[in-house]
KEBATI-904503 format. One record per residue (C-alpha): residue number from 1; residue in one letter; x negated, y negated, z negated. Coordinates in steps of 0.25 Angstrom, whole numbers, plus 5000, padded with zeros to 4 digits. Each point is the difference from the previous one (the first is absolute). Example, Ala and Ser with C-alpha at 12.3 -4.5 7.8 and 13.67 -1.06 7.14 Angstrom:
BEGIN
[lumfi 1,A,[4951,5018,4969]] [lumfi 2,S,[4994,4986,5002]] 
This chain:
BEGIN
[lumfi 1,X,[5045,4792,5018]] [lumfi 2,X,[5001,5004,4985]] [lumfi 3,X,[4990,5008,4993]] [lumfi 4,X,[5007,5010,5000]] [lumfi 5,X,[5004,5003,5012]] [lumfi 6,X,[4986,4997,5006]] [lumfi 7,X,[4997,5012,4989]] [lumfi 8,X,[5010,5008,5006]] [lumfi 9,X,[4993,4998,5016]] [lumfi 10,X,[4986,5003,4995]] [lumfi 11,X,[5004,5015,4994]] [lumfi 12,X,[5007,5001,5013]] [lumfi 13,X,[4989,4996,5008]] [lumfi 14,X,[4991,5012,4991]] [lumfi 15,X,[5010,5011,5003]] [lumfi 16,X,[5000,4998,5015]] [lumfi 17,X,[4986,4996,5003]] [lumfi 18,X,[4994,5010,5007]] [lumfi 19,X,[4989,5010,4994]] [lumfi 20,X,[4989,5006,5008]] [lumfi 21,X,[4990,5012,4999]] [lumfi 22,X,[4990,4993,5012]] [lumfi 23,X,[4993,5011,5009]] [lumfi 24,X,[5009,5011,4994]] [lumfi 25,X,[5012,4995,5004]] [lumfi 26,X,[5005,5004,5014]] [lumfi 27,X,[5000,4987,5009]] [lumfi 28,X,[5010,4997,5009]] [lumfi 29,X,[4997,5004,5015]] [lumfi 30,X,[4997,4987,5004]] [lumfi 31,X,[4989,4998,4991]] [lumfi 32,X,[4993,5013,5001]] [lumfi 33,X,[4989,5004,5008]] [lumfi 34,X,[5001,5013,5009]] [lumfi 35,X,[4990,5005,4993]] [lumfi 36,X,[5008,5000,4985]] [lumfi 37,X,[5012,5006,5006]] [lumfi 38,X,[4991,5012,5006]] [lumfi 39,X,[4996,5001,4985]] [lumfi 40,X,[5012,5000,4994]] [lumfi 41,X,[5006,5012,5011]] [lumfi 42,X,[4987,5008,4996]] [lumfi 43,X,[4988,4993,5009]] [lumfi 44,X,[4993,5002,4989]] [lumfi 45,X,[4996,5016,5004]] [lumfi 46,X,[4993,4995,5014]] [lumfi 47,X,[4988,5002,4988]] [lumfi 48,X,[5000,5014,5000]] [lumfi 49,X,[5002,5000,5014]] [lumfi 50,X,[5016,5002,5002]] [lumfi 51,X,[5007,4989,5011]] [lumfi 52,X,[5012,4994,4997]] [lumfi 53,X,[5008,4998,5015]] [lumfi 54,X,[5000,4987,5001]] [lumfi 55,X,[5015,5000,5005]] [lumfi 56,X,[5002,5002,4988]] [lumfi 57,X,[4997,4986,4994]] [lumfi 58,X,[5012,4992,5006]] [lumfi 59,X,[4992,4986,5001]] [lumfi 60,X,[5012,4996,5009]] [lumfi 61,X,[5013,5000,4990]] [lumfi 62,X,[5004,4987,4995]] [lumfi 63,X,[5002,4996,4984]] [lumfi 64,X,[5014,4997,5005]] [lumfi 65,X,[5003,5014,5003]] [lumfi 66,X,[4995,5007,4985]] [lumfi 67,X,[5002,4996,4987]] [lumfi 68,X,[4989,5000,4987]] [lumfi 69,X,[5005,5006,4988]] [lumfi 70,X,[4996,5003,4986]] [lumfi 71,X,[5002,5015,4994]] [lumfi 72,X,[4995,4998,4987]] [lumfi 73,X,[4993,4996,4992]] [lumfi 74,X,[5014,5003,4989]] [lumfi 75,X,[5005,5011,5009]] [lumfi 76,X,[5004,5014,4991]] [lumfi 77,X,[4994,5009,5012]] [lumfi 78,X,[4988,4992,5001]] [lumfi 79,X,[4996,5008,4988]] [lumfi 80,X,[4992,4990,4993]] [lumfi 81,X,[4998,4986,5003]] [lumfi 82,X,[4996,5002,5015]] [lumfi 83,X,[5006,4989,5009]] [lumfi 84,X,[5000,5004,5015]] [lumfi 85,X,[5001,4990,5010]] [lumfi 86,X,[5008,5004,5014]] [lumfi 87,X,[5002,4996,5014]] [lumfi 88,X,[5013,5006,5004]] [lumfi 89,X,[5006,4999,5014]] [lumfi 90,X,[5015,5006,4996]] [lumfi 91,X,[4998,5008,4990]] [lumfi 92,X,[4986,5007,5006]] [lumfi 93,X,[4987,4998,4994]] [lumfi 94,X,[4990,4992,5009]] [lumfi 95,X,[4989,4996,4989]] [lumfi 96,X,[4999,5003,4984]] [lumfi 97,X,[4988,4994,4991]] [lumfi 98,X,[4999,5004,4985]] [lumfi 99,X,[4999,4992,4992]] [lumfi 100,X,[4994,5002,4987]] [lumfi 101,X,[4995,4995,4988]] [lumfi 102,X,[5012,4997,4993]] [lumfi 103,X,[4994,5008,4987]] [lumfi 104,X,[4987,4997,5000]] [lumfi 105,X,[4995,5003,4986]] [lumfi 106,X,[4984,5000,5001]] [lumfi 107,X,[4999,5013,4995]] [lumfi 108,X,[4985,5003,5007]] [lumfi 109,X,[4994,4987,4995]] [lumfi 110,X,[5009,5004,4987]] [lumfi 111,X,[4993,5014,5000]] [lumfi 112,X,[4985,4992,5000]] [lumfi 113,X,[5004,4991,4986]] [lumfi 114,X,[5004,5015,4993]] [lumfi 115,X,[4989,5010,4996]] [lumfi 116,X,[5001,5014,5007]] [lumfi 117,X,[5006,5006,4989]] [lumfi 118,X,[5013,4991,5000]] [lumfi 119,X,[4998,5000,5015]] [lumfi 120,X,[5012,5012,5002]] [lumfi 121,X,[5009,4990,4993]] [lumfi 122,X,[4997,4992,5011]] [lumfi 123,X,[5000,5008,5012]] [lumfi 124,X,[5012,5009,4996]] [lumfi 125,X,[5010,4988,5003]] [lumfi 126,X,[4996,4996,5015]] [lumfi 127,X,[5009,5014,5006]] [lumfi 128,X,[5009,5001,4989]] [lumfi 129,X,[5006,5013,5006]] [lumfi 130,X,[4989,5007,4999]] [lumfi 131,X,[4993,4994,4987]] [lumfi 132,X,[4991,5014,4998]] [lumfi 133,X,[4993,5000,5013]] [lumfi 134,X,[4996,4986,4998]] [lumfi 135,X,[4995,5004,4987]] [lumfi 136,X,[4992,5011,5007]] [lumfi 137,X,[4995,4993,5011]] [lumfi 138,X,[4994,4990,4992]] [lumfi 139,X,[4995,5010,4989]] [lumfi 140,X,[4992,5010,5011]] [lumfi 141,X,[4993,4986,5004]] [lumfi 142,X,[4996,4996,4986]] [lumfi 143,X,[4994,5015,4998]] [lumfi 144,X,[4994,5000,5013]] [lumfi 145,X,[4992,4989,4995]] [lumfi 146,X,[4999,5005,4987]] [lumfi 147,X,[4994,5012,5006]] [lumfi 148,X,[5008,5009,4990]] [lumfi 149,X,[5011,5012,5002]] [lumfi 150,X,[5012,5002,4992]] [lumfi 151,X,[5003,5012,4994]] [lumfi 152,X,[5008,5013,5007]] [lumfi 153,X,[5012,4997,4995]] [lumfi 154,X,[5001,4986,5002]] [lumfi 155,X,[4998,5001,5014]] [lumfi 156,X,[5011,5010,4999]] [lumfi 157,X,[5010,4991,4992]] [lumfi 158,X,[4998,4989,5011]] [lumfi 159,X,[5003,5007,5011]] [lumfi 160,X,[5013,5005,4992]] [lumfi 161,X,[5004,4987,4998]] [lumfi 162,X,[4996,4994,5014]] [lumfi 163,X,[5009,5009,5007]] [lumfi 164,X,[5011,4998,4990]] [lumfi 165,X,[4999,4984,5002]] [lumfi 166,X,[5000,5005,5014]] [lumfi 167,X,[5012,5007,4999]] [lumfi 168,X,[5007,4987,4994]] [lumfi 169,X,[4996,4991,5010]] [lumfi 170,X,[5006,5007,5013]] [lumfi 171,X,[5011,5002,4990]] [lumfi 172,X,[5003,4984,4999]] [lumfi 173,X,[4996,4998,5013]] [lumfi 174,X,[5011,5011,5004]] [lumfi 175,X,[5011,4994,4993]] [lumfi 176,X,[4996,4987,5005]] [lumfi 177,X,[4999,5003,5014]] [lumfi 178,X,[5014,5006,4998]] [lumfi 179,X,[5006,4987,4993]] [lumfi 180,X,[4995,4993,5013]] [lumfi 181,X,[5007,5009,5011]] [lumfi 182,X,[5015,4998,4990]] [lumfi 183,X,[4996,5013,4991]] [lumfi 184,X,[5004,4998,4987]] [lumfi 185,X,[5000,5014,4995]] [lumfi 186,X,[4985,5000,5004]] [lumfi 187,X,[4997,4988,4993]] [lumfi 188,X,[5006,5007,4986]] [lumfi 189,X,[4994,5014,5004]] [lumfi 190,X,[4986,4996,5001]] [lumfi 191,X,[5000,4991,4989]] [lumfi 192,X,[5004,5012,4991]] [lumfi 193,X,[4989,5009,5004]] [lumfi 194,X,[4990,4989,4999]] [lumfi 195,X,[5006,4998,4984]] [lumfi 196,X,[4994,5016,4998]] [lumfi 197,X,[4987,4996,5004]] [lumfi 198,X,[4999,4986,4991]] [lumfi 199,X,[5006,5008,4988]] [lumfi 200,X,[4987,5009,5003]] [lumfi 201,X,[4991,4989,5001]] [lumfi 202,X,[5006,4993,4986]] [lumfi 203,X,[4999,5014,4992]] [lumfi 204,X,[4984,5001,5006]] [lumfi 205,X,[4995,4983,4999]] [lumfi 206,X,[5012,4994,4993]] [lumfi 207,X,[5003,4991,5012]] [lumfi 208,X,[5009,5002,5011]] [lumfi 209,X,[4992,4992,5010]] [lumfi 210,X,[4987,4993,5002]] [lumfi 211,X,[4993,5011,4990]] [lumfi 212,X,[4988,4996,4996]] [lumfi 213,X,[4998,5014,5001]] [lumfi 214,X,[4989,5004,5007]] [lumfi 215,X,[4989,4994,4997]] [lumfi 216,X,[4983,4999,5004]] [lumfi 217,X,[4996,5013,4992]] [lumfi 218,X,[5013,5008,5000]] [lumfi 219,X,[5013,4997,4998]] [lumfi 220,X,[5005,4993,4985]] [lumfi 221,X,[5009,5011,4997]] [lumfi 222,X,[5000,5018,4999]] [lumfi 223,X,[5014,5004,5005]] [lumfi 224,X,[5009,5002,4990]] [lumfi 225,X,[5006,5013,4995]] [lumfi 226,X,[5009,5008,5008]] [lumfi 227,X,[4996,4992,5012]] [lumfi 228,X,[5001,5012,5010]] [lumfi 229,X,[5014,5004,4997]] [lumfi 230,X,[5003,4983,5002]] [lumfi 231,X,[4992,5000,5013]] [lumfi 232,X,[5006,5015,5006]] [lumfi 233,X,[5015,4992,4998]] [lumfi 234,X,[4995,4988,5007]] [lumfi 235,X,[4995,5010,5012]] [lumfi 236,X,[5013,5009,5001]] [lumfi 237,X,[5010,4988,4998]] [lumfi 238,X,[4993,4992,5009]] [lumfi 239,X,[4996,5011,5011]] [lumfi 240,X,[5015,5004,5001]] [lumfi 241,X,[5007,4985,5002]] [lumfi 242,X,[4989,4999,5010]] [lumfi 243,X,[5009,5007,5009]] [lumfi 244,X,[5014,4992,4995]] [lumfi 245,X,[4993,4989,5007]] [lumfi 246,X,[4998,5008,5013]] [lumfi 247,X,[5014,5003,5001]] [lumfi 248,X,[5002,4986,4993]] [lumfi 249,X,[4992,4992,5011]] [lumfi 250,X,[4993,5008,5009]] [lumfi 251,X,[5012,5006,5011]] [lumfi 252,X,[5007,4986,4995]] [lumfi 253,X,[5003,4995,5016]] [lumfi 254,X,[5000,4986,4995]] [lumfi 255,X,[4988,5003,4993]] [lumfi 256,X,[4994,5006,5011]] [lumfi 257,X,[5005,4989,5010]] [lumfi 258,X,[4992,4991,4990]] [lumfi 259,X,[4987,5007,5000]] [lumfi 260,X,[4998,5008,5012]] [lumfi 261,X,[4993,4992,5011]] [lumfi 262,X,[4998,4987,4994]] [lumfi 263,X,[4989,4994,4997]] [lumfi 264,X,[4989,5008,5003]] [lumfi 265,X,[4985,5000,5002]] [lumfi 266,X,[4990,5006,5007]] [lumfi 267,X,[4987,5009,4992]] [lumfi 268,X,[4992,4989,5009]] [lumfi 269,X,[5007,4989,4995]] [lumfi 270,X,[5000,5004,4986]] [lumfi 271,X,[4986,5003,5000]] [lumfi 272,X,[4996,4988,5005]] [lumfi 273,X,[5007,4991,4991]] [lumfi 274,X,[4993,5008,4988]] [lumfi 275,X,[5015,5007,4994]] [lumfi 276,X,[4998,5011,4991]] [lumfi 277,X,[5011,5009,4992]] [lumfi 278,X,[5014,5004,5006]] [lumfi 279,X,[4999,4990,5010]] [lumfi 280,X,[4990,5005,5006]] [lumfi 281,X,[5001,5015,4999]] [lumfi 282,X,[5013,4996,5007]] [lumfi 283,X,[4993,5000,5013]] [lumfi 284,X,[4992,5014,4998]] [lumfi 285,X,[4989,4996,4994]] [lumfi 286,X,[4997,5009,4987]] [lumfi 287,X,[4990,4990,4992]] [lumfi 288,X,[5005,5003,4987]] [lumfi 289,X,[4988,4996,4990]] [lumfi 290,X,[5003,5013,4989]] [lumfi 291,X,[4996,5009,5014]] [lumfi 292,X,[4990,4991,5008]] [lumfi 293,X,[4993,4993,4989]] [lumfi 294,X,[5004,5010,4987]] [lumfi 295,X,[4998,4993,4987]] [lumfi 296,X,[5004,5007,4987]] [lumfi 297,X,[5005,5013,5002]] [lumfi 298,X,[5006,4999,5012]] [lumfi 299,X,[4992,5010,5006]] [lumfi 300,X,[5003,5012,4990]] [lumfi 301,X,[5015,5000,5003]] [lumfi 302,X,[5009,5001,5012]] [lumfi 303,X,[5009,4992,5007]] [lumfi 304,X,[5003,4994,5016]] [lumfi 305,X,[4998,4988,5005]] [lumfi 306,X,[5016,4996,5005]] [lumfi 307,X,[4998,4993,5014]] [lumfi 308,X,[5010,4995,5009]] [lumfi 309,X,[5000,4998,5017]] [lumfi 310,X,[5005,4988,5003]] [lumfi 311,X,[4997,4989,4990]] [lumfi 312,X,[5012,4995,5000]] [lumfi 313,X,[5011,4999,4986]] [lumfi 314,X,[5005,5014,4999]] [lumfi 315,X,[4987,5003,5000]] [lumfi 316,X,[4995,4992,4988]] [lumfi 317,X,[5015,5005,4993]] [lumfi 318,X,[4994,5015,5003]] [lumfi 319,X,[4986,4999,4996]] [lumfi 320,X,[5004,4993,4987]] [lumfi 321,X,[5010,5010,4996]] [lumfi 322,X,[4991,5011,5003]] [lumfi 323,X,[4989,4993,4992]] [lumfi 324,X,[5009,5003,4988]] [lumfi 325,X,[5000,5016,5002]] [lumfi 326,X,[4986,5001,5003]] [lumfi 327,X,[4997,4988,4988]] [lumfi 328,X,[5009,5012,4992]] [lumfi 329,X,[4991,5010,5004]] [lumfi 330,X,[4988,4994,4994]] [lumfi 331,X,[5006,4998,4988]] [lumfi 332,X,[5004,5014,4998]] [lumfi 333,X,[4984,5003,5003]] [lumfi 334,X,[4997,4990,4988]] [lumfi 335,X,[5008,5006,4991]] [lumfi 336,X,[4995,5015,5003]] [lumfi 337,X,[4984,4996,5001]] [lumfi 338,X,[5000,4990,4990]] [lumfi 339,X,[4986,5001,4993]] [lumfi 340,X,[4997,4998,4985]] [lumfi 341,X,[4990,4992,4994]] [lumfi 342,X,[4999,4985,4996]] [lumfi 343,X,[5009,4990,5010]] [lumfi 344,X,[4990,4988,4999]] [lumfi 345,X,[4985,5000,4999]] [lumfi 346,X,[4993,4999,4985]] [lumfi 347,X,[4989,4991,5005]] [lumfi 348,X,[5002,4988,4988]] [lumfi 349,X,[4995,4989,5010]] [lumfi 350,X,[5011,5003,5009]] [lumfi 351,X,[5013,5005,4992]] [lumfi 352,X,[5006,4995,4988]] [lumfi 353,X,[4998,5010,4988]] [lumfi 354,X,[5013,5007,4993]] [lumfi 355,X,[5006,4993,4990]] [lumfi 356,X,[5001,5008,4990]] [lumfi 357,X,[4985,4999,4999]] [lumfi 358,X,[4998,4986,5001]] [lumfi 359,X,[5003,5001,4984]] [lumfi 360,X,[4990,5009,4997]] [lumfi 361,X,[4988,4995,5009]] [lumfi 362,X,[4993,4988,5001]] [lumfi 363,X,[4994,5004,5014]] [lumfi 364,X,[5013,5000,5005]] [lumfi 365,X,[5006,4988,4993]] [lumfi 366,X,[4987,4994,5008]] [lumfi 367,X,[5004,5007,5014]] [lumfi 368,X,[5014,4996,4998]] [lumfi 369,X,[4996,4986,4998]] [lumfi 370,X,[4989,4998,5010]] [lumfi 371,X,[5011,5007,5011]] [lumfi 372,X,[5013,4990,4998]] [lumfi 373,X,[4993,4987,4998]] [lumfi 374,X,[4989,5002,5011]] [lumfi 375,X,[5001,5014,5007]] [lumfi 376,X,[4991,5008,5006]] [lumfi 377,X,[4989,4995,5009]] [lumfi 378,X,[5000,5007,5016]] [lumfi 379,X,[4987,4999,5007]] [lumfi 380,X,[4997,4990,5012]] [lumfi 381,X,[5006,5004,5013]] [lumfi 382,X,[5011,5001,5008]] [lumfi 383,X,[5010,5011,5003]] [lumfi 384,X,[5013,5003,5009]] [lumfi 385,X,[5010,5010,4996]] [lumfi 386,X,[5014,5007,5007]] [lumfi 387,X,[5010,5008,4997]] [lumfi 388,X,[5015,5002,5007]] [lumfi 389,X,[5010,4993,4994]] [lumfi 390,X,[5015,5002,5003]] [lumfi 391,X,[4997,4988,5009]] [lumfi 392,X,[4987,5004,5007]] [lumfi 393,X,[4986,4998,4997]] [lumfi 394,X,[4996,4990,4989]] [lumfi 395,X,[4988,4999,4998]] [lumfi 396,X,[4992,4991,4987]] [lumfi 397,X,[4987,4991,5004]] [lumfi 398,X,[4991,4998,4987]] [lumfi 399,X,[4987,4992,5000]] [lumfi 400,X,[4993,5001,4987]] [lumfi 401,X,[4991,4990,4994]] [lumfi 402,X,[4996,5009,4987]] [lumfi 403,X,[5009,4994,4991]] [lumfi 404,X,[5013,5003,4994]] [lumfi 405,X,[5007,4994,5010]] [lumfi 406,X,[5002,5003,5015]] [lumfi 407,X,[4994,4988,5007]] [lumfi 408,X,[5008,5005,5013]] [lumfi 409,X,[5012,5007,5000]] [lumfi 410,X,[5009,5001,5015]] [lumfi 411,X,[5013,5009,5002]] [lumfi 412,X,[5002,5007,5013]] [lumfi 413,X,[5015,5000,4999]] [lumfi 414,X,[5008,5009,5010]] [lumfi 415,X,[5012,4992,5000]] [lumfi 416,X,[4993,4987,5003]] [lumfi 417,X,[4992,5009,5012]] [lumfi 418,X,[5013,5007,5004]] [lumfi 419,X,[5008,4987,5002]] [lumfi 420,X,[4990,4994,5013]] [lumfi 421,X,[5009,5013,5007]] [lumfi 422,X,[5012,4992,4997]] [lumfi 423,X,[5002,4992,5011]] [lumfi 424,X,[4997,5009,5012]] [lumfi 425,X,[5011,5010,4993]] [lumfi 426,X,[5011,4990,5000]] [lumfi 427,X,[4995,4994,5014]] [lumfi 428,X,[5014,5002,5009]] [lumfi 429,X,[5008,5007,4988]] [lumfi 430,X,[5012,4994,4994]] [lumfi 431,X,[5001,4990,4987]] [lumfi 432,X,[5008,5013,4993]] [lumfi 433,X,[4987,5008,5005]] [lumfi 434,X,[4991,4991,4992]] [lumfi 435,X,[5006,5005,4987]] [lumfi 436,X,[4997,5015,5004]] [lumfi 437,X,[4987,4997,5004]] [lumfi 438,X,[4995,4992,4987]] [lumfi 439,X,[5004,5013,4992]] [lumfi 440,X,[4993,5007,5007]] [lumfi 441,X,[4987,4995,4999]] [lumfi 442,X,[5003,5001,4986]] [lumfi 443,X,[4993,4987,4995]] [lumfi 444,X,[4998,4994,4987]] [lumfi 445,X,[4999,4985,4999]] [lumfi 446,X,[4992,5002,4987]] [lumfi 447,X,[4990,5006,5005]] [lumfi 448,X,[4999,4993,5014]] [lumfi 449,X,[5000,4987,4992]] [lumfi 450,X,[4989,5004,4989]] 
């Protein structure tokens, strides 16, 4: 043969040469134990004392009778780079294994080479929709250790702009989950009520994402003029076309023949397997960590805990649109109880001076200085902090050494945590279920993959 054609078979021979992820990769039948496919069908919750029936794992079906495919890892309702593996028989779902990794990035082992101050930076990208309550996670650990308080206000504008970011993230998730199940309008309607929000966010940080806004200390920024007027349009608008989606989606039959019954989960099951956020309040349980665990100034205002009964998709829709009203509701609360005073503290080992004084003091050139090429030193110890994302609990593991750099630093992601529920919700539904079912576990590969 000639060269070049002996060229031509090797590309060949790379683009149909098999890839494979090892142990995360769902086996055939025949090569898995009976043990694995009781994991893979929710086994895995005989630990908390909940028995699987064992009819359940069909050991006697044939490889010959199913089929193995790939949803995923490029699949535009995967909603990232999730790829999900899939025995079917027909079009039924008998097994599902995720599969991740796909957008690995390193950002924990990142977060250890970067001082705390630069640590936000960091953090802020691993949920991209929801960058401020990363932000603040990883800030109220940093001041745990610190040992110090942030002013009033601060706390104040945080918890503004928390529910805010809250506000946006249902808001994609809603239009979303309604491109998923064919509507389009939703898709165009949720994306133009988020567009409010990050026109807010860009008047107050100058970003429209990943802030870098909040920040150990405070936050970077005071809220700019006539922010209450911009923040009451963001809350009427918004509270109105809440109920335009209602009559949009929510007596929608095809919508409702979509969500209603499929794929639920039990508080039991939930529980066991560790899912927090709208998943689990799904089933009944209220953990909401702005009412069980109150962090900010979550306890000075007044909003409901939205569950559901069933656990099932309508469910997550319902609790997530409710979100948005009650998110609404805090907001309004912000704007009327906003404290004054300063919005980060004046400690000069921990914040960064004005500018403007950094010309006329020596003592601040110094600070200044000593802050954006080393930081700020955190005593030795180790901390674990949580808040409620729009996703569930994350929570930030920091183990400090006494220098200016975290010597451990571990993300509890919601989103990675949520997706272990995924294969007992699509157990016995249908391949056009799966799509439903991913959105509604909201998850967001960034942050699963960090």
């Amino acid at each position: 043969m000639s060269e070049p054609t002996v060229r031509a078979i090797e590309r060949l021979d790379l683009l149909t040469a098999e890839t494979s992820e090892g142990a995360q990769e769902l086996q055939r039948r025949e090569f898995t134990k009976p043990s694995e496919l009781g994991r893979e069908i929710g086994a895995v919750l005989l630990a908390n004392d909940l028995h699987i029936d064992p009819t359940q794992v069909d050991l006697e079906r044939r490889d010959d009778e199913t089929m193995i495919i790939n949803m995923g890892p490029s699949h535009p309702s995967t909603h990232g780079v999730l790829r999900l593996m899939l025995e079917l028989d027909g079009e039924y779902v008998l097994r599902c294994k995720p599969v991740i990794g796909y957008l690995h990035t390193g950002m924990e082992k990142t977060g250890e080479e970067l001082s705390y101050i630069q640590g936000a930076t960091n953090v802020t990208r691993m949920d991209y929709l929801s960058p401020v309550i990363n932000e603040l996670n990883y800030s109220l650990a940093v001041e745990k250790l610190l040992g110090i308080e942030v002013p009033e206000r601060a706390v104040w504008i945080r918890m503004l702009m928390s529910e805010l970011n809250r506000i946006s993230s249902h808001l994609v998730w809603m239009a979303t989950n309604g491109m998923d199940l064919g509507s389009t309008s939703m898709m165009i309607y949720g994306l133009r009520e988020r567009e409010l929000i990050l026109a807010f966010f860009e008047k107050t940080a100058g970003l429209r994402m990943n802030l870098n806004f909040v920040r150990p200390g405070g936050v970077a920024a005071d809220l700019p003029d006539g922010w209450q007027d911009d923040v009451r349009v963001i809350c009427d608008t918004i509270l109105e076309r809440t109920y335009e989606y209602d009559q949009l989606l929510t007596g929608q039959p095809i919508f409702r023949q979509r969500m209603i019954g499929v794929a639920p989960i039990t508080a039991e099951e939930a529980l066991a397997l560790s899912v927090t956020g709208p998943v689990l309040r799904s089933t009944g349980v209220p953990w909401d960590l702005r009412r069980t665990m109150p962090y900010l100034a979550y306890d000075q205002v007044e909003f409901d805990v939205i569950v559901g009964t069933y656990g099932d998709n309508f469910d997550r829709y319902s609790i997530r649109l409710n979100e948005i009203r009650e998110s609404i509701r805090i907001v309004r609360q912000c704007v009327d109880m906003m404290p004054r005073g300063d919005y980060r503290s004046q400690d000069p080992k921990v914040t960064p001076p004005p500018r403007a004084r950094i010309g006329e003091s020596m003592e601040a050139l110094i600070h200044h200085f000593k802050l954006f090429t080393e930081g700020f030193h955190v005593p030795v110890g180790e901390v674990y902090s949580a808040v409620e994302s729009p996703r569930g609990e994350i929570g930030c593991y920091i183990v400090s050494d006494g220098g200016a750099k975290p010597y451990r630093l571990h993300v509890r992601g919601p989103s990675f945590v949520n997706l272990q529920a995924i294969a007992l919700l699509m157990r016995g539904g249908s391949v056009s279920d799966a799509i439903t079912t991913i959105s509604t576990i909201d998850p967001v590969l960034g942050e699963v993959d960090r």
